[in-house]
Residue frames relative to the residue before (quaternion, step in Angstrom):
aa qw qx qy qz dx dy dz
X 1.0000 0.0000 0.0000 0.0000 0.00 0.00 0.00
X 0.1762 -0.7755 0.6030 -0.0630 3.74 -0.53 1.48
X 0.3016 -0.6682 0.5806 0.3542 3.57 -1.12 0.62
X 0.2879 -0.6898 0.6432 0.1662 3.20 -1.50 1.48
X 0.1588 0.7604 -0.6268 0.0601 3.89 -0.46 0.69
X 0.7454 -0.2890 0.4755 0.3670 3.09 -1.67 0.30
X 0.2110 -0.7039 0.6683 0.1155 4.00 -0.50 0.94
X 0.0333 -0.8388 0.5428 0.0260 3.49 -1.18 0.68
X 0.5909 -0.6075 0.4162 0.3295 3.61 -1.00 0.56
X 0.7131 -0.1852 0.2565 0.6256 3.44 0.00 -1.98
X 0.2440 -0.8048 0.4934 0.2221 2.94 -1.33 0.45
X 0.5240 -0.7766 0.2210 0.2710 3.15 -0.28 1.03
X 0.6187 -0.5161 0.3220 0.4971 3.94 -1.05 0.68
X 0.6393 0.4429 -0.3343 0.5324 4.19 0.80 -1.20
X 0.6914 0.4793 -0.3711 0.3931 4.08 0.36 0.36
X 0.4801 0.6002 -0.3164 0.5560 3.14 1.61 -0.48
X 0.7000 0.4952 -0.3228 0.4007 3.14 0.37 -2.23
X 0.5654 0.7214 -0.2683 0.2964 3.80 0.84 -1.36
X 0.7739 0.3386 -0.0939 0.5268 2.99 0.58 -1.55
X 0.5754 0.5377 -0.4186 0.4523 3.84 0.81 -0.78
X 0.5966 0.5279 -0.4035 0.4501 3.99 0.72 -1.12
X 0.7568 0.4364 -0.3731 0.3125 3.43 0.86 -1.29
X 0.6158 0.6049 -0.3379 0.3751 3.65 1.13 -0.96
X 0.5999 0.5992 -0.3764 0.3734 3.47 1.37 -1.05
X 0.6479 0.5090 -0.3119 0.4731 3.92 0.97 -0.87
X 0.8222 0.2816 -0.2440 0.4304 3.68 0.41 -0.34
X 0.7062 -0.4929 0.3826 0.3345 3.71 -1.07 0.68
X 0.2905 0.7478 -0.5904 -0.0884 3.43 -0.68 0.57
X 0.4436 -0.7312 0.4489 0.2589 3.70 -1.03 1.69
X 0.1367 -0.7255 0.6717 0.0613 3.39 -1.52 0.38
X 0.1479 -0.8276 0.5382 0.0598 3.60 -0.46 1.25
X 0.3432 0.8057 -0.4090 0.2566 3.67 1.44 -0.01
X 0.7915 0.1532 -0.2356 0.5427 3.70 0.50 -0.71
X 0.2012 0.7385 -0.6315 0.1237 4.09 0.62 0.63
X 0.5679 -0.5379 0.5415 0.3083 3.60 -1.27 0.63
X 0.4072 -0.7204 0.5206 0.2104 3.62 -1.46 0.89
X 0.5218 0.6731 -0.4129 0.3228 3.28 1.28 0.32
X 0.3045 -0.8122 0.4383 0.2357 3.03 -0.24 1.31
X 0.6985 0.4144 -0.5268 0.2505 3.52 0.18 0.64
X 0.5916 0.2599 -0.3897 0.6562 3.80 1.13 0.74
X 0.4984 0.5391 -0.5257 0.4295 3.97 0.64 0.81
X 0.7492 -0.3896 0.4580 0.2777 3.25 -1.61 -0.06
X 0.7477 0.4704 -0.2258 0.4108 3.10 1.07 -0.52
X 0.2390 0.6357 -0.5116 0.5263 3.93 1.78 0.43
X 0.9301 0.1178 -0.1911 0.2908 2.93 -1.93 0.83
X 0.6221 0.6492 -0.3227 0.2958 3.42 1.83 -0.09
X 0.1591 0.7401 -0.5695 0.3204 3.35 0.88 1.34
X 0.8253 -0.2833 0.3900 0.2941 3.80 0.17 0.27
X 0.5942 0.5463 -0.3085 0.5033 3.67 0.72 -1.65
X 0.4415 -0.6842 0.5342 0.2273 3.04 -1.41 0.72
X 0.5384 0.5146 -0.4762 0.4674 4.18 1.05 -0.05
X 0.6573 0.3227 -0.5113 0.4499 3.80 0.60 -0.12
X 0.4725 0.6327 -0.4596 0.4063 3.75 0.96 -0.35
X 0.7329 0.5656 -0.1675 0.3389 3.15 0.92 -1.26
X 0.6981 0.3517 -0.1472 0.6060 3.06 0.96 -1.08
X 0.5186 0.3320 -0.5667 0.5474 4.23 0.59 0.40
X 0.6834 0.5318 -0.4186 0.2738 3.81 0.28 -0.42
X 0.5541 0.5292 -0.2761 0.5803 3.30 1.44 -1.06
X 0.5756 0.3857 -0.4317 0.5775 4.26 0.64 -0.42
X 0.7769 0.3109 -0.4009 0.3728 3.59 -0.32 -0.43
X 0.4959 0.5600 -0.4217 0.5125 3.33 0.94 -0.42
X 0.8713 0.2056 -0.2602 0.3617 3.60 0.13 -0.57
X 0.3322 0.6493 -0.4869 0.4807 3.47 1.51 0.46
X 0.6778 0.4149 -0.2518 0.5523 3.66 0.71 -1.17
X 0.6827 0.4996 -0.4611 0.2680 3.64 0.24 -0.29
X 0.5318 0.5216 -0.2275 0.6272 3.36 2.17 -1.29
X 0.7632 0.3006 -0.4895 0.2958 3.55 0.24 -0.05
X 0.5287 0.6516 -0.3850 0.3843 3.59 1.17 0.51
X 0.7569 0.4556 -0.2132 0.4171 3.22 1.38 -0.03
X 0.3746 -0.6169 0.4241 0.5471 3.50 -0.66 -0.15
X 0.7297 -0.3058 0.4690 0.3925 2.87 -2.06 -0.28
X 0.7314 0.5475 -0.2984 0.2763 3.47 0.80 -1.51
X 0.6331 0.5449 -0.2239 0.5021 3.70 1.91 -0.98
X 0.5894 0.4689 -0.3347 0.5663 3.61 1.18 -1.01
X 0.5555 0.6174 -0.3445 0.4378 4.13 0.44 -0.50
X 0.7831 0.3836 -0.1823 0.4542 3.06 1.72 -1.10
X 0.7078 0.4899 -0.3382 0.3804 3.51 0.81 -0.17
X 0.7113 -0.4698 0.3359 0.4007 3.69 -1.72 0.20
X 0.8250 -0.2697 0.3477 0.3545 3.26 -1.42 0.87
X 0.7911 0.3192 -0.1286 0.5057 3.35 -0.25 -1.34
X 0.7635 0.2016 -0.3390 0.5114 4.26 0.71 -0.09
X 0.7669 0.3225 -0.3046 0.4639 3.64 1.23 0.06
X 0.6765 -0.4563 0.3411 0.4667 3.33 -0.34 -1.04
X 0.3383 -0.6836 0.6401 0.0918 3.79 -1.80 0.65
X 0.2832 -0.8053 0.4885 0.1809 3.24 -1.11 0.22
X 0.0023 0.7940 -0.6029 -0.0774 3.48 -0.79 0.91
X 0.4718 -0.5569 0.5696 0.3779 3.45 -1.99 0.56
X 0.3322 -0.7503 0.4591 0.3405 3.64 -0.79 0.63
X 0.3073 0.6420 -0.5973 0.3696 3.88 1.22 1.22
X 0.8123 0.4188 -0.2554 0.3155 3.37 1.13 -0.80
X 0.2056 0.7875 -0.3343 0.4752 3.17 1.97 0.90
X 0.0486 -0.7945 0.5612 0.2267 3.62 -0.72 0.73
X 0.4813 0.6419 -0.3915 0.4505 3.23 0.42 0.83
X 0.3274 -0.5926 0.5582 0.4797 4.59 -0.32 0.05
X 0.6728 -0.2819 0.5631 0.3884 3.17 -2.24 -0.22
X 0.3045 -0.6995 0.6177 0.1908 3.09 -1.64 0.99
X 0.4337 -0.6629 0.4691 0.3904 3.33 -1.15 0.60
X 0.1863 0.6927 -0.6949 0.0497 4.18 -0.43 0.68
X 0.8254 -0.4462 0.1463 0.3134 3.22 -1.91 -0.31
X 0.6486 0.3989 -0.3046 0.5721 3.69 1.32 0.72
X 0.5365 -0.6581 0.4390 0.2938 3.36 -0.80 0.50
X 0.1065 -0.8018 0.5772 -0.1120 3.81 -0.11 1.44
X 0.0804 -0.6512 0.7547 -0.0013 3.86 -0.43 1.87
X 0.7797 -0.3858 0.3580 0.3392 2.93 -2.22 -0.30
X 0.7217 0.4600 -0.2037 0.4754 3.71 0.99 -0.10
X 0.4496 0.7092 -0.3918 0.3760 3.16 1.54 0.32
X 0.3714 -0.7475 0.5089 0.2106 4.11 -0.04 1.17
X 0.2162 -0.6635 0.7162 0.0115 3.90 -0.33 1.70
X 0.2264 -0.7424 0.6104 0.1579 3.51 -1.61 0.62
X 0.2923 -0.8158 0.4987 0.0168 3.31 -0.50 1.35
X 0.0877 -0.7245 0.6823 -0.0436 3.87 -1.10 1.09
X 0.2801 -0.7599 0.5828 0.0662 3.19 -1.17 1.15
X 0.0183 -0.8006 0.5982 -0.0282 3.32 -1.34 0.81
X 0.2656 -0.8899 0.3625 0.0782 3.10 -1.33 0.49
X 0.6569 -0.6936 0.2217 0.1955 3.31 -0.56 2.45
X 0.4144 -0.6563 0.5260 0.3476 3.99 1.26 -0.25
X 0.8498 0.2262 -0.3641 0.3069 3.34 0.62 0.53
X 0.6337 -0.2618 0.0903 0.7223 3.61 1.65 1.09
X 0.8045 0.4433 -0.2384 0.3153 3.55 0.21 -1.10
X 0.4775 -0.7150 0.4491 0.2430 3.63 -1.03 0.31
X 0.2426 -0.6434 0.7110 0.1468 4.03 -0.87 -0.02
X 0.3720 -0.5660 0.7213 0.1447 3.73 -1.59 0.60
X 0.2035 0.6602 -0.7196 -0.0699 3.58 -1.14 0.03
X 0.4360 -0.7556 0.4697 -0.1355 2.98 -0.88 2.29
X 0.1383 0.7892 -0.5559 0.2214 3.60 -0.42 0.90
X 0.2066 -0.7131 0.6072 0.2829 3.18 -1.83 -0.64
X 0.3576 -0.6720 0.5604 0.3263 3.90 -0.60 0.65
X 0.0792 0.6863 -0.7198 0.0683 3.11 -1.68 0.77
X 0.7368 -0.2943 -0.0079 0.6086 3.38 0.39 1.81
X 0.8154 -0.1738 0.1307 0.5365 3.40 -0.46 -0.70
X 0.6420 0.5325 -0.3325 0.4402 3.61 1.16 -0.53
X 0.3463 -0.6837 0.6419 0.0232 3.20 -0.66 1.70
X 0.1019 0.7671 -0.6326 -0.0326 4.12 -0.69 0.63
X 0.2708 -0.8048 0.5243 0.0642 3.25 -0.66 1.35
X 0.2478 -0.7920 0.5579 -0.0014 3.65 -0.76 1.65
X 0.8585 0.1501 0.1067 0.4786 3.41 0.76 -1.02
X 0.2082 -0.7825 0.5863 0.0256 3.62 -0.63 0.58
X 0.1141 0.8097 -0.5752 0.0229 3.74 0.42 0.60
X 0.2189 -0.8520 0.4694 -0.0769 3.46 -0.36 2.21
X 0.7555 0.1463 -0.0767 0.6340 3.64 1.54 -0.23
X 0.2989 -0.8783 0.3345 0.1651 3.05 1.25 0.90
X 0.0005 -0.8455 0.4401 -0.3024 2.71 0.24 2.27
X 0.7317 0.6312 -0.1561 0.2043 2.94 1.79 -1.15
X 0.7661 -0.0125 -0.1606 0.6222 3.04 2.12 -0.36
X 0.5889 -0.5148 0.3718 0.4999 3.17 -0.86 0.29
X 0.3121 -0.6751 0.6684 0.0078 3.43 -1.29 1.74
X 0.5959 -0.4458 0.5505 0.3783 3.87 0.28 0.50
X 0.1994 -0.7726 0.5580 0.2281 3.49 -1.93 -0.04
């Protein structure tokens, strides 16, 4: 099974510009500079059990939900359906090394989700324009102090 599309020559410079305006308005995730620590990696809960199944399914689920929106609508909503900010001093973990330079006072943007079994997860990053780069996955919110 081959995609049958529409074959094209060039694409023009005002189709780019088009399509770049459109990409700029909507989240796009980047998993390239996550930490190797498996406990805020992808790789927690991957023993097989079906609650870490669960709870990567419920994260990807809400990755796709943020990438359906703009920035300008997610910007609008509460904490708990958009996003918070943290300083990454208050991180127990160091600065990762990714494709910008990330001190202890640098403000990571933080999106809750939710694990399918009542409880929530953090997924820990930094924004650069539209490019959302996930560092840290905080599944038992361990990674910072969450107040009581």
């Amino acid at each position: 099974m081959g995609f049958k599309g529409k074959k094209s020559g060039k694409i023009s410079k005002e189709s780019i510009a088009e399509k770049e305006g459109t990409l700029h308005r909507y989240p796009v995730f980047c998993f390239r500079y996550m930490t190797k620590n498996k406990d805020y990696n992808l790789e927690k809960g991957n023993d097989g059990r079906n609650e870490g199944n669960r709870a990567r399914s419920e994260l990807l689920k809400r990755i796709h939900c943020l990438s359906t929106h703009e920035w300008d609508d997610i910007r609008q909503w509460r904490k708990n359906l958009g996003y918070e900010c943290e300083s990454m001093i208050n991180l127990r973990m160091k600065p990762i090394k990714c494709g910008r330079t990330i001190t202890d006072d640098s403000k990571l943007t933080i999106f809750r989700f939710g694990l399918g079994d009542g409880n929530n997860g953090r997924l820990v990053g930094i924004l650069d324009g539209p490019i959302y780069s996930i560092l840290y996955i905080d599944w038992d919110l361990s990674l910072y102090d969450h107040g009581s």
